[in-house]
FITORGU-962532 format. One line per field, with one value per residue (C-alpha): residue number from 1; chain; x, y, z. Coordinates in Angstrom, 2 decimals. Layout:
BEGIN
pos <- [NUM|...] .
unit <- [A|...] .
X <- [X|...] .
Y <- [Y|...] .
Z <- [Z|...] .
//
This chain:
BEGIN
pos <- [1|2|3|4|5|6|7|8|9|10|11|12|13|14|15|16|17|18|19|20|21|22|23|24|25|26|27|28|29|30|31|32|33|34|35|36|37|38|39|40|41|42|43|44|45|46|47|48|49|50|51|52|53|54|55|56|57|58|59|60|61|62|63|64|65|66|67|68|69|70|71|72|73|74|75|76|77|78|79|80|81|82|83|84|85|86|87|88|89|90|91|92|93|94|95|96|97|98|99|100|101|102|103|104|105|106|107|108|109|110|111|112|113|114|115|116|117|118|119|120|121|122|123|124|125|126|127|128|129|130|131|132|133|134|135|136|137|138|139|140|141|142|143|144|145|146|147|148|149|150|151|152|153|154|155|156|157|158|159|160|161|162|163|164|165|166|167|168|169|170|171|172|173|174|175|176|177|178|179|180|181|182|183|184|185|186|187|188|189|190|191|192|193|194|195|196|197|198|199|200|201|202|203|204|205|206|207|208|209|210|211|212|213|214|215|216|217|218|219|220|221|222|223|224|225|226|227|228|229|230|231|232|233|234|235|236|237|238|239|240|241|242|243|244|245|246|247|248|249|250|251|252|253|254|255|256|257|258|259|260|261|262|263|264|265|266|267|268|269|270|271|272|273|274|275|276|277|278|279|280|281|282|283|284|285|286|287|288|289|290|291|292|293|294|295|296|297|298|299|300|301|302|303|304|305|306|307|308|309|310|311|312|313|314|315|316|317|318|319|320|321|322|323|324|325|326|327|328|329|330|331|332|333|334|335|336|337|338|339|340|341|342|343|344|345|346|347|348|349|350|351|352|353|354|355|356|357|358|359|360|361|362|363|364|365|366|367|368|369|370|371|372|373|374|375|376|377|378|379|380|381|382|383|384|385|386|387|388|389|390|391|392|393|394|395|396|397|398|399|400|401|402|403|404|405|406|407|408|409|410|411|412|413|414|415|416|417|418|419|420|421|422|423|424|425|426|427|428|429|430|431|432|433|434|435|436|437|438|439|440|441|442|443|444|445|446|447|448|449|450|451|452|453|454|455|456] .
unit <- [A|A|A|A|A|A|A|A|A|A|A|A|A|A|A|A|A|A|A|A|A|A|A|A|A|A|A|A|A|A|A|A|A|A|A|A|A|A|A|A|A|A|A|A|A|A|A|A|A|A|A|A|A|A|A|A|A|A|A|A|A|A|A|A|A|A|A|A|A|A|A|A|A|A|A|A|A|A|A|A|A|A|A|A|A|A|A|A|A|A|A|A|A|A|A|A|A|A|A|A|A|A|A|A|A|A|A|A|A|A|A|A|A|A|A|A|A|A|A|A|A|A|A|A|A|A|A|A|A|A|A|A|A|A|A|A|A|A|A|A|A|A|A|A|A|A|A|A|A|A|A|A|A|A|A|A|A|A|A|A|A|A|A|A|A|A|A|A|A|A|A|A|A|A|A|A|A|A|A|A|A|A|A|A|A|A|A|A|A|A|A|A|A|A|A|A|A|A|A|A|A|A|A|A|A|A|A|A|A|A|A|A|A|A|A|A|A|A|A|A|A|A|A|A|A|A|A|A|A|A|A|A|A|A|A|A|A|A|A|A|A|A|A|A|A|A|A|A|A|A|A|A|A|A|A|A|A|A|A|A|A|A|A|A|A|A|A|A|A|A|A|A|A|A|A|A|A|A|A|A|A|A|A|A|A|A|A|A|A|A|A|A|A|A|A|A|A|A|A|A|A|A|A|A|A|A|A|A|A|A|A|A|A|A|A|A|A|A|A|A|A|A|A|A|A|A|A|A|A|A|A|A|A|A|A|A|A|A|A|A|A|A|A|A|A|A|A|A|A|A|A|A|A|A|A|A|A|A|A|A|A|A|A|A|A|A|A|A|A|A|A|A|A|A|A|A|A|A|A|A|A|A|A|A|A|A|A|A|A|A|A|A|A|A|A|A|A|A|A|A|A|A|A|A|A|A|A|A|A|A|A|A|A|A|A|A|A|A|A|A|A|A|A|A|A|A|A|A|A|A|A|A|A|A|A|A|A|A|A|A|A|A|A|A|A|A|A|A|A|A|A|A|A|A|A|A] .
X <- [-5.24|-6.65|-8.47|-11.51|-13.22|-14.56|-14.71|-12.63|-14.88|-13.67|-10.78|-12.57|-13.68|-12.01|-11.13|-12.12|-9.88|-10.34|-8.34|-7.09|-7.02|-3.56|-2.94|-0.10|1.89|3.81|7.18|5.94|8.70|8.93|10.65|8.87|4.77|3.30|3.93|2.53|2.23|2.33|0.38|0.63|-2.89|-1.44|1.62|0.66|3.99|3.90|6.67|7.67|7.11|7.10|7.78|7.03|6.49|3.52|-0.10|-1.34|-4.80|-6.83|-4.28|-5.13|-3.28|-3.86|-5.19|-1.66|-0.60|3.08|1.48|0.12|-2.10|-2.74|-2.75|0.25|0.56|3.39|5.37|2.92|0.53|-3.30|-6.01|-4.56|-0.83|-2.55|-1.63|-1.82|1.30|1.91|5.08|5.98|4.67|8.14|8.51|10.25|9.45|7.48|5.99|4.29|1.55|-0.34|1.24|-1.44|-1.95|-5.76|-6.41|-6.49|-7.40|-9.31|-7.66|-9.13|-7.35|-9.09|-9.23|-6.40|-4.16|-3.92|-5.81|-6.91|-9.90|-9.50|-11.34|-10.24|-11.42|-10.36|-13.25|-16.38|-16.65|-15.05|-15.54|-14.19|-11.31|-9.63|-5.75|-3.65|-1.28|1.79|-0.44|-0.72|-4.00|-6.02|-9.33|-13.12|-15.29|-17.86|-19.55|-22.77|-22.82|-22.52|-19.75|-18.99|-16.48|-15.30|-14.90|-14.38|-13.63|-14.55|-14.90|-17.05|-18.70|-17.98|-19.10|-19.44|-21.26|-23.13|-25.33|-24.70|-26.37|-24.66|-24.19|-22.72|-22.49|-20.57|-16.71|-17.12|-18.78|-22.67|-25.29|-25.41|-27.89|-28.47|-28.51|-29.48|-31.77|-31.39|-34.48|-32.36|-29.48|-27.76|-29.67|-26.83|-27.08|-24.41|-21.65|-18.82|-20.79|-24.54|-26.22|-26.06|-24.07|-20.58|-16.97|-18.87|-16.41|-18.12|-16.98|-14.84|-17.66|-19.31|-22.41|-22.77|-21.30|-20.30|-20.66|-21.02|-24.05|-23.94|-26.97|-26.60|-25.26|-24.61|-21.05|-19.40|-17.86|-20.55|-21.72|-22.02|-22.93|-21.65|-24.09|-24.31|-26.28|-27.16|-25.43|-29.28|-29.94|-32.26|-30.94|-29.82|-29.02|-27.12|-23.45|-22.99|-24.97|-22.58|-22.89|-19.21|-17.50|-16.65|-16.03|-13.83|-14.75|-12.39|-13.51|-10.45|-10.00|-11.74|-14.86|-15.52|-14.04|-14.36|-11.57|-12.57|-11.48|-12.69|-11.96|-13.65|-16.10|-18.22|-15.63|-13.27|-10.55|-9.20|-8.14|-8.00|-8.39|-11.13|-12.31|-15.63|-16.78|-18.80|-21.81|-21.23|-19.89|-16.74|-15.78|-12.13|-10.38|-6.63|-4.53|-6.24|-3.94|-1.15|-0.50|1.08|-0.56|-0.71|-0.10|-3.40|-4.39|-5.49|-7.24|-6.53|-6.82|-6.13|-2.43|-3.01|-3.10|-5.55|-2.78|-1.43|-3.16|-1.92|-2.77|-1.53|0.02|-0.43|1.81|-0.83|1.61|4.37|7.85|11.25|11.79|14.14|16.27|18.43|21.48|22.65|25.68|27.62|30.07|30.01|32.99|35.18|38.38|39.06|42.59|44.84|43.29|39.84|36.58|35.02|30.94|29.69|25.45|23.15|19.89|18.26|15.29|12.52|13.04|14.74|15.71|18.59|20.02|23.86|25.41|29.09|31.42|34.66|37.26|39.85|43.15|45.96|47.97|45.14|44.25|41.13|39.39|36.01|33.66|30.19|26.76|23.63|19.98|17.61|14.29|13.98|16.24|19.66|22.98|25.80|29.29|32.17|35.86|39.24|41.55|44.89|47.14|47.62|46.49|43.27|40.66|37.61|34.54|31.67|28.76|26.68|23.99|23.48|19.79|17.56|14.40|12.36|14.98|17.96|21.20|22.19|25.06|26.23|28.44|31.69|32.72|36.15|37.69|41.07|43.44|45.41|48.36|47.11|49.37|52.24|52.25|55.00|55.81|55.07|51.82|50.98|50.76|50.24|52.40|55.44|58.70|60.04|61.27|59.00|55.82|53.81|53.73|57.48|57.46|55.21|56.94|59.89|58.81|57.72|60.88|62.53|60.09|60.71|64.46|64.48|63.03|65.28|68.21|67.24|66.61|70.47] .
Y <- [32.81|29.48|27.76|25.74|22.52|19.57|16.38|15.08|16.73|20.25|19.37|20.33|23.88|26.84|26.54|29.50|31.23|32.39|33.88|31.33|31.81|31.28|29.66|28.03|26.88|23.22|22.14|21.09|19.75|22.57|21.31|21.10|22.40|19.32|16.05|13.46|13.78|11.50|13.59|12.54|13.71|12.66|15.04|17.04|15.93|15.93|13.51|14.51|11.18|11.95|15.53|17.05|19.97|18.62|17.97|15.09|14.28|11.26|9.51|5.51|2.91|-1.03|-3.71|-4.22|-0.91|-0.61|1.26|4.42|4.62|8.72|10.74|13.18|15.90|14.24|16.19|19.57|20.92|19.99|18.21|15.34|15.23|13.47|9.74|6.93|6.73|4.09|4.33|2.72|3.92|4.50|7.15|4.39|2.93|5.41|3.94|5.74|3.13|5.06|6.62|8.88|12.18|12.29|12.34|9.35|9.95|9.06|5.68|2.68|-0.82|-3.95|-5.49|-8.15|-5.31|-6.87|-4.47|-0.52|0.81|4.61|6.75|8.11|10.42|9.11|9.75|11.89|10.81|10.23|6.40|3.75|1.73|-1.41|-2.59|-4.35|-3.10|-2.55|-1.16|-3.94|-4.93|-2.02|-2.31|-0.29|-1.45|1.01|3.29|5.04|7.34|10.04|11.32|8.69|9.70|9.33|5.52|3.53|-0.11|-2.37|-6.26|-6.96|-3.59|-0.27|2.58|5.75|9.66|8.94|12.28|13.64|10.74|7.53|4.56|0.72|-1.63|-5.30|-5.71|-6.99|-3.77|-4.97|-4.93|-0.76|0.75|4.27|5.02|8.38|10.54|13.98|16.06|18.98|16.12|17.78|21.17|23.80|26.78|29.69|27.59|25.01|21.74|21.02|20.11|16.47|13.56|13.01|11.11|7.79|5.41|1.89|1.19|-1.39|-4.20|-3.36|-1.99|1.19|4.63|7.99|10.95|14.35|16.48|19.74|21.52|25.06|27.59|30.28|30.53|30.21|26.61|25.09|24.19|20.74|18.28|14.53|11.69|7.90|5.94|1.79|-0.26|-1.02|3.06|2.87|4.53|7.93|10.22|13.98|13.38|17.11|19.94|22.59|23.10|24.32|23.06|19.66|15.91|13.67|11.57|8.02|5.47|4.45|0.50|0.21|1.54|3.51|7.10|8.99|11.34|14.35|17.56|21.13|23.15|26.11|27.66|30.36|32.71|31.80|28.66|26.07|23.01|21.91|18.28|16.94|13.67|12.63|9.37|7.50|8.13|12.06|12.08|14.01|16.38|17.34|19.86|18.49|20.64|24.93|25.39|23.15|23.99|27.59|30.25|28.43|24.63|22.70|19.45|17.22|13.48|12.40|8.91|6.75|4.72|0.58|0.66|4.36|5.87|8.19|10.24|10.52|13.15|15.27|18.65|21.53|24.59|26.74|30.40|28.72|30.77|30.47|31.23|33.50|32.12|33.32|31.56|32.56|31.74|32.04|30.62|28.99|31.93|34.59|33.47|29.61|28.04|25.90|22.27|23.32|23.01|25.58|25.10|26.80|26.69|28.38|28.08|27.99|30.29|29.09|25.77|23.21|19.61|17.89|20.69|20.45|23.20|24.03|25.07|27.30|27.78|30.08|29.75|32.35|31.57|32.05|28.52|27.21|24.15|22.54|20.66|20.28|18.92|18.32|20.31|19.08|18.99|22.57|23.79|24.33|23.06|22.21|21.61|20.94|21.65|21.91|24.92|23.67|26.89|29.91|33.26|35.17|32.99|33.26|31.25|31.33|29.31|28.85|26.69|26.09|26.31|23.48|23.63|25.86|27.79|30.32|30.02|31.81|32.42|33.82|36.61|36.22|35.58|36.12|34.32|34.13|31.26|31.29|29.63|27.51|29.04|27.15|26.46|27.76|27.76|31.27|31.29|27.94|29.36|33.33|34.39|33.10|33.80|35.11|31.90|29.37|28.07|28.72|25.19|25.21|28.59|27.20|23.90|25.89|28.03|25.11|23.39|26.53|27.05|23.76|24.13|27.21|25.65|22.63|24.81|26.80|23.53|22.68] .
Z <- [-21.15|-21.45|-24.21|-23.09|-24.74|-23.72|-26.30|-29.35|-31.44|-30.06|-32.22|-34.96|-33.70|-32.76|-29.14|-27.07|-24.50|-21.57|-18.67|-15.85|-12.00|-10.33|-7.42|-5.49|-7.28|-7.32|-9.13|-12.57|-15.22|-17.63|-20.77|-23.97|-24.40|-24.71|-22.27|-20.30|-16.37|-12.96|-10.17|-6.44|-5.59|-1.68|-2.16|-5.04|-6.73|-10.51|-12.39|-16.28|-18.07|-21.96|-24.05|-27.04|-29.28|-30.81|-29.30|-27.50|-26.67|-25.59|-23.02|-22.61|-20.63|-21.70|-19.11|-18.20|-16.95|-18.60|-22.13|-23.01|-26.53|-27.17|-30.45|-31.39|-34.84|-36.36|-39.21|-39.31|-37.09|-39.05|-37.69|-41.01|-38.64|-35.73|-36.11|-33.21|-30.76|-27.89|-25.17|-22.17|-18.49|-17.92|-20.74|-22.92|-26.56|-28.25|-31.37|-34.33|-35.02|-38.17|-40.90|-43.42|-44.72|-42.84|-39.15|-36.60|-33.00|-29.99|-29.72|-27.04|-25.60|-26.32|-23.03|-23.40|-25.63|-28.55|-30.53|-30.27|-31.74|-33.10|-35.08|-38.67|-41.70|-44.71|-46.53|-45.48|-42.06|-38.92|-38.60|-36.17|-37.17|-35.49|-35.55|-33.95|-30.80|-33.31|-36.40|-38.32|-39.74|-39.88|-40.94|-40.74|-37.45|-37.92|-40.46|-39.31|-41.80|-39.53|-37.39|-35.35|-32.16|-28.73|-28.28|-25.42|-25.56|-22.38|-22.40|-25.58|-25.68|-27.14|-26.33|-29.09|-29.44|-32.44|-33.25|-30.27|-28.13|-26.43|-28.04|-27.77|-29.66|-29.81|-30.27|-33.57|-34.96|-34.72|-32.23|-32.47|-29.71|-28.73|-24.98|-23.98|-26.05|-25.14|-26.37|-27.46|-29.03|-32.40|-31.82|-32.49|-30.06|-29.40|-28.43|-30.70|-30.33|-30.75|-27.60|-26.69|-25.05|-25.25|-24.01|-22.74|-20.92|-19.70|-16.10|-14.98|-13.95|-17.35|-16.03|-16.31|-18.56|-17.27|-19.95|-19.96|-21.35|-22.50|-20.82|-21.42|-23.81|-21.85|-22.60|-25.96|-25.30|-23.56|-20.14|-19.09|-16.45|-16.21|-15.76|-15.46|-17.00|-17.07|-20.03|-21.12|-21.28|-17.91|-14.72|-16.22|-13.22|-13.19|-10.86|-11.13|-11.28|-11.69|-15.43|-15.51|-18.68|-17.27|-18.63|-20.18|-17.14|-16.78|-13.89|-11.16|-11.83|-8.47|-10.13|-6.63|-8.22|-11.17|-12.53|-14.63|-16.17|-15.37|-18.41|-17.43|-14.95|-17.20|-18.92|-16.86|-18.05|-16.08|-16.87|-13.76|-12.34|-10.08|-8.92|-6.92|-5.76|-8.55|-6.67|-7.12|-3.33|-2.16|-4.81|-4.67|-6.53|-7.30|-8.99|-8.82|-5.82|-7.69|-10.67|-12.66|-14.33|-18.20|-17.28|-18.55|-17.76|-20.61|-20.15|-17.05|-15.81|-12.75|-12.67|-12.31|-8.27|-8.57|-6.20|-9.02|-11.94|-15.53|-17.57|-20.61|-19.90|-21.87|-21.60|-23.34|-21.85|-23.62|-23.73|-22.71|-19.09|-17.95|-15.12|-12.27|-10.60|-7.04|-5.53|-2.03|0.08|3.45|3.80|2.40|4.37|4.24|5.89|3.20|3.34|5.57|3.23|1.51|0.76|-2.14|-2.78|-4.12|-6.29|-9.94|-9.73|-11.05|-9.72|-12.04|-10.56|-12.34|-13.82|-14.20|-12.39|-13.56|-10.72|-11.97|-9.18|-10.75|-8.86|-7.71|-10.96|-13.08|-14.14|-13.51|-11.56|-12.91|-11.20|-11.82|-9.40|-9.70|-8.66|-5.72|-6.57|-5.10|-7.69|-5.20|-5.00|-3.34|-3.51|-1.25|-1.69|-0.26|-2.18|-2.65|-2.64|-0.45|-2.09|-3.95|-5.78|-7.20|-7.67|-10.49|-11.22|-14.74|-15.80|-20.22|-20.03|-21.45|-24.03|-21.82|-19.47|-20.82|-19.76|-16.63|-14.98|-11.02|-10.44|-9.94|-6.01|-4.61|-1.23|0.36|1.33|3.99|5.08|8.55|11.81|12.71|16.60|18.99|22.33|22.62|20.85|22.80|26.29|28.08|30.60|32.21|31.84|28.37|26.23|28.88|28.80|31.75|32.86|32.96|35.10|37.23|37.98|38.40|41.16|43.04|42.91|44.22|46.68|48.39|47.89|50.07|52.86|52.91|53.08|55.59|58.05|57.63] .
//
């Protein structure tokens, strides 16, 4: 089962599940439930980069492209836990930026990442706040009375869902002007937001913002389309017309593709990721045929060089796997000082895992060694058995968050001593106590003897 929603606000509504489809599916770090994710859309690779126990939403990376801004529930699990986090690209230097008892989320870069815009509830609405990159200085942007939400921060404009509609407004907090006006904006139907507008993100030349509108009720969480529309509110055209439950749309730093998430498709839950050109061209599905029954993808977004996607994981079927450990040898029957090759596999696949390799000797005492995974989960290990008589060779593995230990069965081989070479065992036929060579030497010397006597 999957959940399905589709904007920050979902966070305050129950999320509705629904079942997933399964495909094929690729290696995907399993360690904790939550974490942030590289994806390969060339080789459908997927890189752990951050874990955690606690949610994650709204994934950002600064102008520079070495830091991630997102929200995570620190220290409980209420919408009042989520406070602003930044790490490093390279999974390095997480920072808890806000510390409060009321929620802070949906955090943007200023464009030279000084400063991140977020929104928090202190009071009776969800307004938009400003700090600086390491927390200090936090201070109220923008108060509209309403709930103010999903922000987006792009050379001196912001972009925000005021009412259900897009807005922007100036860096400095004035300037506010509504975009889009929806005839059916705020109108509540049978689903966990009103109809409207929401996520805006402004693109990278600063002309135009992608959003997604909710244009049907049909099913319980929504149905939506994304659109584009000019940064002066004219030009507003449909770039899907699936009305699957779709958006949280990011522009690739090219400003030629658009990545986006499918949450679901009717009843049926997703979480899937897609991109299309930003002129709704060339629709590709990345990850249905990629990724495992219960993996989610969260916020996705395009790396610095748009080669790579980000995005937050979700293992929504989260348990502790069960896992299985083979083992075998290259032979049962190994000669004193030949190699012995002992492999085998963890099943499912875990790369990196440290495989301990107990050789138990003739006498009873035991040899350790230990190797590492490949990234298909097997291993490998070469060794030379010292004495001559019975041994026996066992694997184990201690597990990590998300995998139990496992262990292989027992396997036994022999050593033997390596035959010693004689003159008998060297050569076949002959005479007894002669190598053939010899014999044969022999008879031509006698041979040529016999005829020399017999011309005297």
């Amino acid at each position: 089962m999957r959940p399905t929603s589709i904007s920050m606000l979902l966070m305050l509504s129950i999320l509705f599940p629904a079942v997933t489809s399964v495909g094929i599916e690729s290696i995907i770090p399993y360690q904790e439930k939550w974490g942030i994710y590289e994806l390969d859309p060339q080789t459908g690779s997927v890189n752990f980069i951050y874990t955690t126990s606690q949610k994650i939403t709204t994934l950002r990376l600064n102008g520079a492209g070495d830091i991630f801004v997102f929200s995570q529930r620190i220290d409980g699990e209420e919408y009042a836990d989520e406070e602003i986090c930044t790490l490093g690209v390279d999974g390095t230097g997480f920072r808890r930026l806000t510390h409060n008892d009321y929620m802070d989320v949906y955090p943007t870069w200023s464009p030279d990442g000084s400063r991140i815009a977020f929104l928090s509830w202190p009071w009776e609405t969800l307004d938009i706040y400003v700090m600086d990159s390491d927390g200090g200085n936090q201070e109220l942007l923008y108060d509209s009375g309403f709930h103010d939400a999903d922000i987006h921060w792009r050379g001196d404009k912001i972009a925000f869902t005021r009412n259900s509609q897009i807005w922007v407004m100036d860096d400095n907090g004035t300037g506010a002007t509504q975009l889009t006006d929806h005839l059916r904006a705020g109108e509540w139907g049978d689903t966990v937001l009103p109809f409207g507008d929401y996520d805006p993100r402004i693109s990278p030349d600063g002309s135009k913002i992608v959003f997604e509108r909710m244009v049907d009720d049909a099913s319980p969480h929504g149905n939506y389309d994304i659109f584009c529309v000019n940064l002066d509110g004219s030009g507003e055209a449909a770039l899907t017309d699936t009305g699957w439950t779709q958006g949280l749309a990011v522009w690739s730093n090219s400003g030629d593709k658009i990545v986006y998430s499918v949450s679901a498709m009717g009843t049926e839950g997703r979480y899937d990721i897609y991109t299309m050109n930003s002129d709704s061209g060339d629709v590709r599905d990345l990850t249905s045929d990629l990724f495992p029954q219960g993996f989610l993808a969260h916020c996705p977004l395009f790396s610095p060089d748009d080669s790579k996607i980000y995005f937050v994981g979700e293992w929504w079927d989260w348990r502790i796997l069960e896992t299985t450990l083979s083992c075998s040898l290259s032979s049962n029957e190994v000669t004193q000082g030949e190699s012995l090759t002992v492999s085998g596999s963890i099943e499912p696949s875990i790369s990196g895992a440290n495989v301990t390799l107990t050789y138990t000797k003739p006498d009873g005492s035991s040899l350790v060694r230990h190797v590492l995974t490949e990234a298909d989960g097997s291993y490998r290990d070469y060794y030379e058995p010292s004495e001559v008589g019975s041994w026996s060779v066992e694997t184990s593995w201690g597990g990590d968050p998300s995998h139990h230990a496992s262990r292989s069965r027992s396997l036994d081989l022999s050593v033997i001593e390596p035959e010693i070479e004689t003159e008998e065992s060297s050569g076949g036929g002959g005479i007894p106590g002669f190598p053939l060579e010899t014999t044969i030497i022999g008879l031509i010397l006698g041979i040529a003897l016999h005829f020399v006597m017999r011309r005297r």
